[in-house]
C-alpha positions in Angstrom: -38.7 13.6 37.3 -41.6 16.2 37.1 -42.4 17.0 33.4 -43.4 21.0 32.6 -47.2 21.4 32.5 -49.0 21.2 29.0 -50.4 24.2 27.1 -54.2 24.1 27.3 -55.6 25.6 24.6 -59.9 26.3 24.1 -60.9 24.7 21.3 -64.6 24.9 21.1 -67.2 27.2 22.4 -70.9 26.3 23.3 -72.9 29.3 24.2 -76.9 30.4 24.6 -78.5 33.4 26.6 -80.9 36.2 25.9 -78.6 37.5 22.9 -79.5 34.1 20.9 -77.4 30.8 20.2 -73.6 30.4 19.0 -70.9 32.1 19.9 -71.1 33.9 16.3 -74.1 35.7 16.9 -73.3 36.7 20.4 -69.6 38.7 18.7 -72.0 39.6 16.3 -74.5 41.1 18.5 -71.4 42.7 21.4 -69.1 43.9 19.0 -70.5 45.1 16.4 -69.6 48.7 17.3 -72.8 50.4 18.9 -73.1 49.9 21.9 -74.8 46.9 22.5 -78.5 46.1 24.0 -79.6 43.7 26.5 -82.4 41.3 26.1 -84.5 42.2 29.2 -88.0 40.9 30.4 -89.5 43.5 32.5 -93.1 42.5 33.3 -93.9 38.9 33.2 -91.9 39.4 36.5 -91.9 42.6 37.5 -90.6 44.5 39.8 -87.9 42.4 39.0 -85.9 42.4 35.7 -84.6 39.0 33.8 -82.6 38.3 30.7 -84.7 35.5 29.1 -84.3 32.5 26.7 -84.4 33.4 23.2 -86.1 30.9 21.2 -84.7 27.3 21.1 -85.4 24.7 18.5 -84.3 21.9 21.4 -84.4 18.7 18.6 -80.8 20.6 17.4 -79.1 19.1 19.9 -81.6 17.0 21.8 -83.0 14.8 18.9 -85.2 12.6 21.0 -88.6 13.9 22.5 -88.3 11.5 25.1 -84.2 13.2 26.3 -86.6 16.2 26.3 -89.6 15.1 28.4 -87.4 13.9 31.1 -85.6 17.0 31.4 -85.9 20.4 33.1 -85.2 23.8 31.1 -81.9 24.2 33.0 -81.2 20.5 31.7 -81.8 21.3 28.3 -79.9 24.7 28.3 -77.3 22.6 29.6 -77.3 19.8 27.0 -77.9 22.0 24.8 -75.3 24.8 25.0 -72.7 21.5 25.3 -73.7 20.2 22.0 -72.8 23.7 20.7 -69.5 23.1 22.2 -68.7 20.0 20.8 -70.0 21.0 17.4 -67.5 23.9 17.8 -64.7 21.7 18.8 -65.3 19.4 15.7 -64.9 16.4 18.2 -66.2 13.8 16.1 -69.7 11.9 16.9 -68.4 8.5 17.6 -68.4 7.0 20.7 -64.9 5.4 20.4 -64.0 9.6 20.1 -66.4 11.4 22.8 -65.3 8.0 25.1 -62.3 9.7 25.8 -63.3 13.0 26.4 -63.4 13.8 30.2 -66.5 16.2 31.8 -66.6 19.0 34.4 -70.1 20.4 35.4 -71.4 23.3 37.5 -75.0 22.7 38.3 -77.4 24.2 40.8 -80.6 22.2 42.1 -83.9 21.0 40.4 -86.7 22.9 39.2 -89.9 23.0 41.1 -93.1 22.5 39.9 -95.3 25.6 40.9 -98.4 24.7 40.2 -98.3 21.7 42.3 -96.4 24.2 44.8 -99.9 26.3 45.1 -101.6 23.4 45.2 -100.0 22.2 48.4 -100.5 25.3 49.9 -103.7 25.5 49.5 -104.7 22.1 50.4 -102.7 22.6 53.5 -105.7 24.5 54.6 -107.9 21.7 55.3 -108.6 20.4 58.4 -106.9 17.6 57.9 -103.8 18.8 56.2 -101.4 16.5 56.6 -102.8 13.9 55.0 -104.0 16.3 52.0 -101.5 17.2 51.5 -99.7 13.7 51.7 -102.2 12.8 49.1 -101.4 15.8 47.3 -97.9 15.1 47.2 -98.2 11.2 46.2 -100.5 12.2 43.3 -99.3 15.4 41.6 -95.8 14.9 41.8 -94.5 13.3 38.4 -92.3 10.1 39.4 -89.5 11.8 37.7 -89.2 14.9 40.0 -87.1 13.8 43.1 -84.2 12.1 40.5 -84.8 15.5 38.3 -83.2 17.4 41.5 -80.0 15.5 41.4 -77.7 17.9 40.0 -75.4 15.5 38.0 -78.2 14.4 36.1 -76.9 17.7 33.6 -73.5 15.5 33.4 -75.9 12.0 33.0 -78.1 14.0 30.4 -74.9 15.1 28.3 -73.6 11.5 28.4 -76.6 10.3 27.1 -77.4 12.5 24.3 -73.7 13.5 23.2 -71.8 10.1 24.2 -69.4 11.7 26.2 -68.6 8.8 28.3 -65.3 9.7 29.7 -64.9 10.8 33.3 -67.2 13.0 35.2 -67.2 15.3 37.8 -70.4 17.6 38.7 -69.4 20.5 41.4 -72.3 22.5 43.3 -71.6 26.2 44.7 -73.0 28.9 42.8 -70.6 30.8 41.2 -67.9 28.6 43.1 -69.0 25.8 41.2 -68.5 27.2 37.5 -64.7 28.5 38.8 -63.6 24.9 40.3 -65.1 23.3 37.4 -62.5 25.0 35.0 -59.8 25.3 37.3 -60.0 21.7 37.8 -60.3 21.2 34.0 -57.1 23.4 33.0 -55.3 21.5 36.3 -56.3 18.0 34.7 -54.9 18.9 31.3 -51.6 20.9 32.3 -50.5 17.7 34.2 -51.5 15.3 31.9 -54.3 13.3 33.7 -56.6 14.4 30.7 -56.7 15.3 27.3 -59.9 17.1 26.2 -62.3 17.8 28.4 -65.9 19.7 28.1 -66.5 21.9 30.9 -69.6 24.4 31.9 -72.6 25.1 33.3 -76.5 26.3 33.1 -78.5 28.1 34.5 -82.3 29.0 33.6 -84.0 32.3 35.0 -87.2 32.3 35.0 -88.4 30.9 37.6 -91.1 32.3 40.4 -89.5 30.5 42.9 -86.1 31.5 42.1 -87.2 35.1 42.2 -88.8 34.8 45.1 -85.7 32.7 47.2 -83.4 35.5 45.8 -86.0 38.6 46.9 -86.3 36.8 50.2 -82.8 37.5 51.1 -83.0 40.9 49.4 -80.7 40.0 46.2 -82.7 40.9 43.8 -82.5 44.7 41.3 -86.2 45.8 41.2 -88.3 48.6 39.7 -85.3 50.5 37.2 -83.0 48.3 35.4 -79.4 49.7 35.1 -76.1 48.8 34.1 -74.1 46.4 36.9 -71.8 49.0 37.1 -74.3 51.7 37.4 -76.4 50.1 40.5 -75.5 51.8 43.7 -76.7 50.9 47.2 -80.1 51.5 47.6 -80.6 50.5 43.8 -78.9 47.3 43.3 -78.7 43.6 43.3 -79.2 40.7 40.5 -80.9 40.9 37.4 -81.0 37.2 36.6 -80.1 35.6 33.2 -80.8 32.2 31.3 -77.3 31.2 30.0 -76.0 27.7 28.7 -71.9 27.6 28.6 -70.0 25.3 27.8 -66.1 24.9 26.2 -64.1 22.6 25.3 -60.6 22.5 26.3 -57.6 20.2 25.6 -53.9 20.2 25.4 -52.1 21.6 22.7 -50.5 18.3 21.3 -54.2 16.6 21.5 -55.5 19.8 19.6 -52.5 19.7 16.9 -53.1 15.6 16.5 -56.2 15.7 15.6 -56.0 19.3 13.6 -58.7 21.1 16.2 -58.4 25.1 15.7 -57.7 27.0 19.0 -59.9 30.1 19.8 -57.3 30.9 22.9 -54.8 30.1 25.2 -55.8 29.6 28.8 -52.5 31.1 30.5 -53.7 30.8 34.4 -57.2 30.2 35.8 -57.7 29.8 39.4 -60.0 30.5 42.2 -60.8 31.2 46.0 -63.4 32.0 48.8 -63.2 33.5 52.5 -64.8 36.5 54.2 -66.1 38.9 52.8 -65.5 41.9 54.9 -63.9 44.5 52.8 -60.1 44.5 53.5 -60.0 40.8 53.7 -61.8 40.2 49.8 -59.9 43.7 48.7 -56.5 41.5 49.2 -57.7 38.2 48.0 -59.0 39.2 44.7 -55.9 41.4 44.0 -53.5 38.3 45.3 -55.8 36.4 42.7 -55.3 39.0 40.0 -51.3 39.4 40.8 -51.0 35.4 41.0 -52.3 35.4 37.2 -49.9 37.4 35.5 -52.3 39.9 33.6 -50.6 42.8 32.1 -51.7 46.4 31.9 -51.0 46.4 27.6 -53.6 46.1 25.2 -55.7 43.8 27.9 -59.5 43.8 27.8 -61.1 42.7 31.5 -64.5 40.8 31.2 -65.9 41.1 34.9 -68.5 38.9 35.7 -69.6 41.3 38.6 -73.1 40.5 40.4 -74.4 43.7 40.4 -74.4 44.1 44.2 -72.8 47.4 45.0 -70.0 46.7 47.7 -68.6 43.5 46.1 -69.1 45.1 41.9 -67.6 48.6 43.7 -64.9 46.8 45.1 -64.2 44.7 42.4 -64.2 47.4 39.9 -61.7 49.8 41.7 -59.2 46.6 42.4 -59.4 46.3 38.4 -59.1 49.5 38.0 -55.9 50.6 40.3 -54.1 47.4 38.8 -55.0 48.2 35.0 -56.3 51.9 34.6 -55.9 51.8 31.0 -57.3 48.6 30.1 -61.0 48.1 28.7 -63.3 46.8 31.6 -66.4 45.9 30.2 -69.3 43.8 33.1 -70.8 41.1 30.6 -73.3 41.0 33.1 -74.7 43.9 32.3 -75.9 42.1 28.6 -76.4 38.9 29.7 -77.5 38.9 33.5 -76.1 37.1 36.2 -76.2 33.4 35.9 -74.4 32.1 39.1 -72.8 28.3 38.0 -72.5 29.4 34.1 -71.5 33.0 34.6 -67.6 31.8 35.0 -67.7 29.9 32.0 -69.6 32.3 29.7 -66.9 35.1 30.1 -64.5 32.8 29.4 -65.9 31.8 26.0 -66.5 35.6 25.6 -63.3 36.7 26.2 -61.6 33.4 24.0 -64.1 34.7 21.0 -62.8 37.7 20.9 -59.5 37.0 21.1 -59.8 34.8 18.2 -61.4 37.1 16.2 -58.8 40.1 17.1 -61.7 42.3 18.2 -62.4 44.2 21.7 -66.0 44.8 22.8 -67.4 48.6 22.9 -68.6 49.3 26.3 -71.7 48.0 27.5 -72.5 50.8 30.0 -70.7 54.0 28.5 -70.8 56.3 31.6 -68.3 53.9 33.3 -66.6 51.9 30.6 -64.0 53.3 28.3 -63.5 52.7 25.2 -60.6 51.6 23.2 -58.9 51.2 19.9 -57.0 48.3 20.1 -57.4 44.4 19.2 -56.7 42.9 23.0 -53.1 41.5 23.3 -54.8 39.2 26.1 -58.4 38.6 28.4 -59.1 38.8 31.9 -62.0 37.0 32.9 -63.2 38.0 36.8 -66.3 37.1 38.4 -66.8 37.7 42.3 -70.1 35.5 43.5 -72.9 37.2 45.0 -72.5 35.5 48.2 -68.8 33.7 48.1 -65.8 32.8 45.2 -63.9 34.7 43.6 -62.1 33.3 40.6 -59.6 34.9 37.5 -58.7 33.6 34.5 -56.2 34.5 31.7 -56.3 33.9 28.3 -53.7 34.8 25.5 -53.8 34.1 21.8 -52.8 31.9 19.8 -51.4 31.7 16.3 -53.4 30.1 13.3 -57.3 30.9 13.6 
């Protein structure tokens, strides 16, 4: 006998970027009815633009100096952003609670360390380089770097600091990752092999080395910062943001039992990859936007375009032919692009506003209408800048 699938509901909302910390102050700083400004470093790393961390008082969620030694920024963003989430939630501190609660994490690798970097380099000059630089390599590395690069260490790290000790699952992929991560999540709960589960991602931008891996393949916006959906080929590519996002979802009679709040109803969330040549992404995204059952009434679209002009161009006038009258806003465009967390952080966008009845005025004017109505439901989009594509729906829900 096959039971209907559960009502998953998002119950708590962990999120830090360039606007600040909280979900409150990022509706307080995107809808507060002028059009809102990005956060956006232009020199440190110019030509290239990024959306950097604000500034983090880490001991609020990461009491112990020694959590923080061991960990790198994207670490700390990460455990960070998930104590938010928690906090949110109200799940309570004890372990007997946070046992039970299940984990989903999209990660990325390690941090270098880029002063040992140049040193290598410049060692490897010698005339004996190899073993300089095997020297170099024995003696400057810290012990801790090789483990630092495993990418469920974010997962370990939460475990450790918030006691969330249930099961864990850490996916890699980019923008990929952050989209099976939830999918998965929402699957878990709807068929009852979970209960609550925290789910996100981090990412942390600045980072020479990052810059340069993305300018090497030509990825990166340079020299004139615009909109995502004003870059157009010639002038376009990634303007990189620091983001922490996390949520916590959980079924409806989990929520109601132990008096948790929704923000949201997640109605459909679901995700998918292949070629990218034009006709063949045209018709997977729209089969991904028919599959989830979004509505052209009172719906507000959060696209988590790249800023890349053929897939944002492509994604835009697929959102466009389905929902002409909705209000399309790129939350890319305030926050940057943040590959494993940028799934996640629309999401918890979108759910925020829902729950507070409130649409967001367009974040790039010349392309994004605006509207007068409280959204009747949330599309959350995001096309990666290389692969995945992934859609989710959210409705909602009485009582907040």
């Amino acid at each position: 006998m096959t039971h209907p699938p559960r009502a998953v509901l998002v119950t708590g909302l962990g999120l830090v970027s360039s606007l600040g910390e909280g979900i409150d102050t990022h509706l307080d700083r995107l809808a507060g009815g002028a059009a809102p400004q990005p956060v956006i470093e232009s020199e440190r790393f110019a030509p290239y633009f990024v959306h950097p961390l604000p500034p983090l008082d880490w001991s609020q969620q990461i009491p112990k100096k020694g959590d923080q030694r061991q960990m790198e920024t994207w670490q700390k963003l990460g455990t960070y952003a998930a104590g938010l989430a928690l906090a949110d939630a109200r799940v309570a501190e004890d372990e007997a609670t946070r046992s039970k609660v299940d984990m989903i994490v999209a990660a990325g690798g390690g941090e270098r360390d880029p002063v040992v970097d140049a040193l290598v380099m410049e060692r490897a000059r010698a005339e004996d380089s190899a073993a300089v630089v095997n020297e170099t390599l024995m003696t400057e590395l810290r012990p801790t770097l090789f483990l630092a690069q495993l990418s469920n260490l974010l997962a370990g790290n939460i475990s450790i600091v918030h006691k969330v000790t249930g099961s864990s699952r850490t996916f890699m992929g980019e923008e990929g990752a952050g989209i099976s991560a939830l999918a998965t999540a929402v699957a878990r709960i709807a068929s009852g092999q979970s209960d609550i589960c925290l789910v996100g991602g981090a990412f942390s931008a600045e980072r020479k080395d990052l810059l340069f891996n993305y300018e090497m393949a030509g990825l990166l916006l340079k020299n004139e910062w615009r909109p995502v959906f004003g870059r157009t080929p010639g002038h376009d590519g990634l303007a990189i943001g620091s983001v922490g996002a996390f949520i916590v979802v959980e079924s409806a009679e989990h929520a109601a039992a132990r008096g948790a709040v929704a923000y949201a109803g997640i109605g459909h969330v679901s995700g998918d990859r292949g070629p990218r040549r034009d006709e063949r992404l045209r018709a997977r995204l729209d089969a991904l936007i028919e599959r989830s059952g979004a509505e052209d009434r009172d719906l507000m679209i959060l696209s988590g375009a790249s800023g890349i002009a053929s897939l944002s161009g492509l994604e835009r006038e697929v959102l466009r032919q389905r929902f002409p009258q909705a209000a399309l806003r790129s939350y890319g465009t305030v926050l940057g692009h943040s590959f494993e967390a940028q799934f996640t952080a629309g999401v918890a966008l979108a759910a925020a506003a829902l729950a507070r009845r409130t649409s967001f005025p367009p974040f790039d004017g010349r392309v994004e209408n605006a509207v007068g109505y409280a959204p009747a439901s949330a599309l959350v989009t995001t096309v990666g800048h290389v692969q995945a594509e992934g859609v989710c729906l959210l409705q909602p829900v009485d009582g907040r």
